[in-house]
Structures are given as C-alpha cells and as structure tokens.
C-alpha positions in Angstrom: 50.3 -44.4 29.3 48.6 -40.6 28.8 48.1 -41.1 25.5 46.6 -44.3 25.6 44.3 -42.5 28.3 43.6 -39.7 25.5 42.7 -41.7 22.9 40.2 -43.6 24.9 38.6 -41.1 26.6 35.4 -40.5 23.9 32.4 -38.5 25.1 29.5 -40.3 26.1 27.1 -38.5 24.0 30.0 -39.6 21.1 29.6 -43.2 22.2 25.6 -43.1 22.1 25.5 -42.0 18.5 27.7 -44.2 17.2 26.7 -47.2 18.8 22.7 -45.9 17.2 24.5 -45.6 14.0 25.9 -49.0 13.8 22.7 -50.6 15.2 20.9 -48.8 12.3 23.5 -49.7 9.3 21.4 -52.2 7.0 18.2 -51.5 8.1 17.4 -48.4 5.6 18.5 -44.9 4.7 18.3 -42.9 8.2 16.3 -39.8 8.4 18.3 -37.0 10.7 16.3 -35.4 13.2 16.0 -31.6 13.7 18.5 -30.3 16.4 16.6 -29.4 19.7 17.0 -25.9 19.3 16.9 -25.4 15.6 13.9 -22.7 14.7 10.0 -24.4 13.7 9.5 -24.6 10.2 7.5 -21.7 8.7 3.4 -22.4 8.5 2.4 -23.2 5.1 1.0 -20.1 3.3 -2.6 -19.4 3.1 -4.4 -20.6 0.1 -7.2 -19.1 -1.8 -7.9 -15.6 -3.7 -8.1 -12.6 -2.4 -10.8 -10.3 -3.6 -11.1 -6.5 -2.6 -13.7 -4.2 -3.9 -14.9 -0.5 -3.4 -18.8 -0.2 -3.7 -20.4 2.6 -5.5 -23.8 4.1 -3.9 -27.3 3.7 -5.9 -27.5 6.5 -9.1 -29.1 9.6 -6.8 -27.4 8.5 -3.6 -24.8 11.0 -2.1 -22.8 7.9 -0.5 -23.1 4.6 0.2 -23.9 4.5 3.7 -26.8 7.0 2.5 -28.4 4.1 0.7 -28.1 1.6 3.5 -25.9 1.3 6.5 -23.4 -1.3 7.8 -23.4 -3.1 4.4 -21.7 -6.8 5.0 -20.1 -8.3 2.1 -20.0 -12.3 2.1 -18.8 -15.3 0.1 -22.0 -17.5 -0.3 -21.5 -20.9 1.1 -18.6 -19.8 3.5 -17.7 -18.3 7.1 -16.0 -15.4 5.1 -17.6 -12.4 5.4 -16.5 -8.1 5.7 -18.0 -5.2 6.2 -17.6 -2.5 3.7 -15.9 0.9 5.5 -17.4 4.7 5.4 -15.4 4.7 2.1 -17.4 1.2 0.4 -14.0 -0.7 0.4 -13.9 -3.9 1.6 -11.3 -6.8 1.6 -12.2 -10.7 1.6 -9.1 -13.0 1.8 -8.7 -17.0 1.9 -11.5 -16.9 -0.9 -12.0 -20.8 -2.2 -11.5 -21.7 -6.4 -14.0 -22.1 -8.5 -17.0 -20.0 -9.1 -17.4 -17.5 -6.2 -20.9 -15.6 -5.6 -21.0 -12.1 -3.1 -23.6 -11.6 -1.3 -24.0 -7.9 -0.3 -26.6 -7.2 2.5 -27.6 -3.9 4.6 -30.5 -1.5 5.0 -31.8 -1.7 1.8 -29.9 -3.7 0.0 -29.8 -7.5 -0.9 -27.7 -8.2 -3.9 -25.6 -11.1 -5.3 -22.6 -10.8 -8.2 -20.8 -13.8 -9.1 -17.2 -14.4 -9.9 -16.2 -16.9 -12.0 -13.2 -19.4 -12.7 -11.6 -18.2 -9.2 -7.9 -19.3 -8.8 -6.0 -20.2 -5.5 -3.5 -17.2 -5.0 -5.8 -15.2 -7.3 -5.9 -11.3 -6.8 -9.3 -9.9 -7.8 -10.0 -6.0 -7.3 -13.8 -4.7 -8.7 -15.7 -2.2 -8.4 -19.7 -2.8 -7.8 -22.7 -0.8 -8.2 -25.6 -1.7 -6.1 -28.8 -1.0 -6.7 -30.6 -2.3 -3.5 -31.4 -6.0 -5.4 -28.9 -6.1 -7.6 -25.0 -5.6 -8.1 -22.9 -5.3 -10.9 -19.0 -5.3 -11.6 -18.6 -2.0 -13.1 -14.5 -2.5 -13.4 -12.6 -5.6 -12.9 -8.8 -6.3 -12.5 -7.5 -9.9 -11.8 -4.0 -11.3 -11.5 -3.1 -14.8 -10.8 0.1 -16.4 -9.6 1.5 -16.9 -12.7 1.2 -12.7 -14.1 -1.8 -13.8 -15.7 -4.0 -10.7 -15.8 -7.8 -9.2 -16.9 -8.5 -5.7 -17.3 -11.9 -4.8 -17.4 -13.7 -1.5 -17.1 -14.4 2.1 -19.6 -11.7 4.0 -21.0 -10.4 7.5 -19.3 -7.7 8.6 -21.3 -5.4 7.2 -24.3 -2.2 8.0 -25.7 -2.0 7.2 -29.5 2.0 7.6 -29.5 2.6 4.9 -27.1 -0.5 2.7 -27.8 -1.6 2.9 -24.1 -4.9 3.6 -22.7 -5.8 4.2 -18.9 -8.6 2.4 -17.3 -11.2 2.7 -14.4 -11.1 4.2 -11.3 -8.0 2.4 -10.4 -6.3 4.1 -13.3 -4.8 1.0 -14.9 -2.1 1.9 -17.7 -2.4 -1.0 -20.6 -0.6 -1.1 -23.3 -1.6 -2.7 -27.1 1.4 -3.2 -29.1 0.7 -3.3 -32.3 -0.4 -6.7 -33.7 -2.3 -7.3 -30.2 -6.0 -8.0 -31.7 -8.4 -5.6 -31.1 -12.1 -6.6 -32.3 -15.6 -5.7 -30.9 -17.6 -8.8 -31.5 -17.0 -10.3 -34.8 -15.0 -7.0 -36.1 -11.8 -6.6 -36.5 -10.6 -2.9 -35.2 -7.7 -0.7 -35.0 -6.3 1.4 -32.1 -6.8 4.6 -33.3 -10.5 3.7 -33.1 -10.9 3.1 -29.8 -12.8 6.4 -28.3 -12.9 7.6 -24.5 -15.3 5.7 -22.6 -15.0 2.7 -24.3 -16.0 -0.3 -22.2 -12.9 -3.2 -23.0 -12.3 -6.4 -21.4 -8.1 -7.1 -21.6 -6.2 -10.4 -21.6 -2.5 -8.9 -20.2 0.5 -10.5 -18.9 1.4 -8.3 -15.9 5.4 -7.1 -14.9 5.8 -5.1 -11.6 2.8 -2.5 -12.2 2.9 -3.0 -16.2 0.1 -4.3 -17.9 0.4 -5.4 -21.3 -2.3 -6.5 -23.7 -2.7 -9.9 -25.7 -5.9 -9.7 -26.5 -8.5 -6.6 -26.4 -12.2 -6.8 -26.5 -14.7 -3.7 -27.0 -17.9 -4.7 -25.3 -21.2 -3.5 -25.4 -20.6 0.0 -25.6 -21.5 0.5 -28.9 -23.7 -2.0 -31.6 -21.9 -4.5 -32.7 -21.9 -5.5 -36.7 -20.6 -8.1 -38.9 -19.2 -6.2 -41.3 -17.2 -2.9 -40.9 -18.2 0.3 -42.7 -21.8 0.1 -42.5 -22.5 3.2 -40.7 -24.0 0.9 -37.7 -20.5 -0.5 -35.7 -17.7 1.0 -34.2 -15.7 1.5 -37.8 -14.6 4.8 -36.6 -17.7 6.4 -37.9 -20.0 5.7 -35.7 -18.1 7.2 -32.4 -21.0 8.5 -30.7 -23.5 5.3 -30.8 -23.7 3.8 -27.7 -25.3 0.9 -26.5 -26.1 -0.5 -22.5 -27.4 -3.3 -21.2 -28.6 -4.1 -17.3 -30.9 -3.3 -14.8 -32.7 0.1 -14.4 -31.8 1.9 -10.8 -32.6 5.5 -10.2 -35.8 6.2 -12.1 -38.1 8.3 -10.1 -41.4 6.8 -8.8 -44.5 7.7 -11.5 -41.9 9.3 -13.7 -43.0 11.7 -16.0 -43.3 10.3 -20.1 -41.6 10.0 -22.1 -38.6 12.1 -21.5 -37.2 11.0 -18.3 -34.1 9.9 -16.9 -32.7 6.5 -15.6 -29.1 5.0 -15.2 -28.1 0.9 -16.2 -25.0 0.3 -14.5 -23.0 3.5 -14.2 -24.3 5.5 -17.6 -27.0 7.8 -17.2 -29.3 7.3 -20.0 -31.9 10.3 -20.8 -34.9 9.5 -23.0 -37.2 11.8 -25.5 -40.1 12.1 -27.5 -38.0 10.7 -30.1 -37.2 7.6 -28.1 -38.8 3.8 -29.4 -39.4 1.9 -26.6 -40.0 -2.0 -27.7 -41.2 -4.8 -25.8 -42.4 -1.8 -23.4 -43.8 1.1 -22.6 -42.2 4.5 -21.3 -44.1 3.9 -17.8 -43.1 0.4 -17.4 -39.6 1.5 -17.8 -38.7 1.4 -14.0 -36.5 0.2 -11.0 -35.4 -3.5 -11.3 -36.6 -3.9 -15.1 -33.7 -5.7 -17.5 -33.5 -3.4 -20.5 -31.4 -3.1 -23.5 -30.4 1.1 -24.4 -29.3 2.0 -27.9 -28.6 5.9 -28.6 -26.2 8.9 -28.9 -23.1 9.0 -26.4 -22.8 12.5 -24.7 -20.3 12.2 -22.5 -17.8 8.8 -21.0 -21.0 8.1 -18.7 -24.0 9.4 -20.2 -26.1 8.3 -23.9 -29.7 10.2 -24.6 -31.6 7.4 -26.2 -33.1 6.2 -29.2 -34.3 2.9 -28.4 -35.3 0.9 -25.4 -35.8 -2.4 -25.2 -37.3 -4.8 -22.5 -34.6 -8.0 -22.2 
C-alpha cells in the first residue's frame, strides 16, 4: 500500500506544469519563460561614434584658454555637446552616422569643421586648430568596427629599414610594405621619397595598436605634377618645395610689407621682397583671407614663401 502512496504522491507545482503542458500540446511551439530569479538581460550597447579631439590655441596664443575661455564643443543638430578641459581635450560620445559638423564656441571663438561619412561604432581622434572663425583638422585618426582605419596628419620621423613612418601628435606608427601605393596626386612615388613633414592621408587595416597601410596619399604639401622628374613635384628632387592651403590666422594688425609673417593651418609661412603675391596684395593678406602658399620648406612646420595666392 506505501508504495502505491509514493508513486502517487506528485508535487503540486509538478501537477500544474504538466497539466499547462498538455493543454498547450497542438496549439504551437511553446516559448519558456525566464525563471523568476534568473539575472535581467544586459542593455543593448550604445550606438553611434565616438569622437575625441585635443584643440590647439590660435598661432601667437600661449594656450587655449588664453584665446578664449570655457570653449564648448557640440554636434550641430544634437543635445550632444562637451566642454574642452585646461588641456583642449574634449570627448563626444553616442555621435549619430552620417555627416557630422562641430561647432566650437567660447570667448572669441565661433568655428564649425565637419566630419564626414560617420559610422555607428566609429572611433574618431583629431586634432583642431582654431582660429576664432574657423577650425581645421590638423591630424586625423579613424577606426571603425570592422579595423578599418585613416591616418591623417605630417610626418615626424621614418625608418627606411622597416618602411614605417610615425605620425602626428599622437605618434601613430604606420607601416608601407612594399607594393602599398604611394602617389601624390597623379604621381606615382616611392618610399624612400617621402621627406619629414610630409602631410599623408593613409587607408590602414588596424591589429591591436598596428597600423598598416593599403593605400598612401601625399597631400598638399608640396606641388603636385603630372609627370615625375620635372624639377616641379615631389620626384625626390624637389624636397624642400612646399605648398599650403587655408585660412590666414596670426598676422599682425597693419602688418608691415612685404616681409611679414602669417601661419595657414599649423605652418608658419614667412614672406619677402622676393615674394609674388597674385590675386592680392601684401596688405590684403590678413586674418580670415583663403590663400594658396607656394615656397621653400625650412623646417616640418615652417615654408618662407615664393608665391601667394588669394583662393
């Protein structure tokens, strides 16, 4: 008689689930519900890039709260906004896709820079000069997702033995195999002419802190040319020739002509009585003016010259 007792005595809770098991059988696969004290599923990660920058003071400026205070850094069109530190760093995260323009405000300054082609999970350093109405990316480094990365910014050091060359402030090392293209414009170059100070945009695939190049681009550094060997392009020759384009910042007021000194971008450009100024004059040559600078490199940040041209 006990065992008869045993095998009939079922838990209740036993009893309930069955019974909801064969009421359910033909009505559709059953979904199983989360045990009452099983742990809440993790939130879903936050989308969007996240761009961090450091911001360079005005040519002439000691720092950047020198130039204007309490600088706030915002996404156009969004809530999302920072406030650049005592340093100029700054950090913006949950940044939407697509193309992204900064807006930096303060005392003295009112400047946009765009992004473009922004990706969700994207990681975007730069480095921005301001020069109280405008800003521009002096370096750029972007990863996405995928190890997808762009390299952009001047030259500081290279190592011919093992095809790698350091870049910008954040001392990216990039390496060029050899094969990698390498042109500047419509010319074809090799390695061993690439020169300190040279201003290259990189397409790199990225492994742990590697970088390494598919594709390099010398910008405007230096004239470009159609053909190499024609004393005029970077063929290797030419080294020294330079060439800037941007927005004059840090000319003194009434400056005296015509040997005088302004900077575009982050080069300091020097002018002489030599100097051909086109489009323009020597006096007209002042804060907020778009001008092209061809001349002599004399030094990774500095060009004395030859021509100037109103853009």
């Amino acid at each position: 008689m006990s065992k008869w007792f045993v095998a009939l005595c079922v838990p209740a809770s036993l009893v309930v689930a069955l019974a909801g098991a064969a009421c359910s059988k033909g009505t559709g696969p059953m979904t199983p519900s989360a045990p009452s004290g099983a742990a809440p599923q993790p939130a879903a990660s936050l989308s969007g890039a996240t761009i961090a920058g450091a911001v360079m003071p005005a040519a002439g400026t000691s720092s950047v709260h020198a130039m204007g205070a309490a600088i706030t850094v915002s996404v156009v069109g969004t809530g999302i906004s920072a406030t650049i530190d005592a340093s100029g760093n700054f950090t913006l995260q949950n940044v939407p896709q697509g193309d992204v323009t900064l807006s930096f405000m303060g005392n003295g300054v009112d400047a946009r820079l765009t992004l473009t082609g922004v990706s969700d999970h994207e990681s975007i350093h730069i480095v921005v000069n301001l020069h109280g109405t405008t800003a521009d990316a002096d370096e750029t480094e972007r990863e996405t997702a995928d190890n997808r990365a762009e390299v952009e910014g001047r030259i500081s050091s290279i190592t011919a033995s093992t095809r790698t060359v350091v870049v910008g402030r954040r001392q990216i090392m990039l390496l060029i195999p050899s094969g990698v293209p390498i042109h500047h414009g419509s010319t074809s170059i090799d390695f061993a002419a690439l020169v300190v100070g040279d201003r290259i945009h990189a397409h790199a695939t990225k492994s742990g802190t590697s970088f390494t190049a598919t594709e390099v681009e010398v910008q405007n550094e230096k004239a470009d040319v159609p053909n190499p060997g024609d004393d005029h392009g970077h063929d290797g020759n030419d080294a020294n020739e330079a060439e800037v384009k941007g927005t004059v910042s840090g000319a003194a007021a009434g400056h005296a002509c015509p040997a005088f000194t302004f900077s575009v971008g982050s080069t300091a450009v020097t002018t002489t009585a030599s100097t051909k100024f086109e489009d323009t004059s020597c006096a007209a040559v002042v804060n907020g003016v778009s001008v092209q600078v061809k001349g002599t490199r004399t030094s990774a940040t500095a060009i004395t010259a030859t021509k100037v041209e109103k853009q």
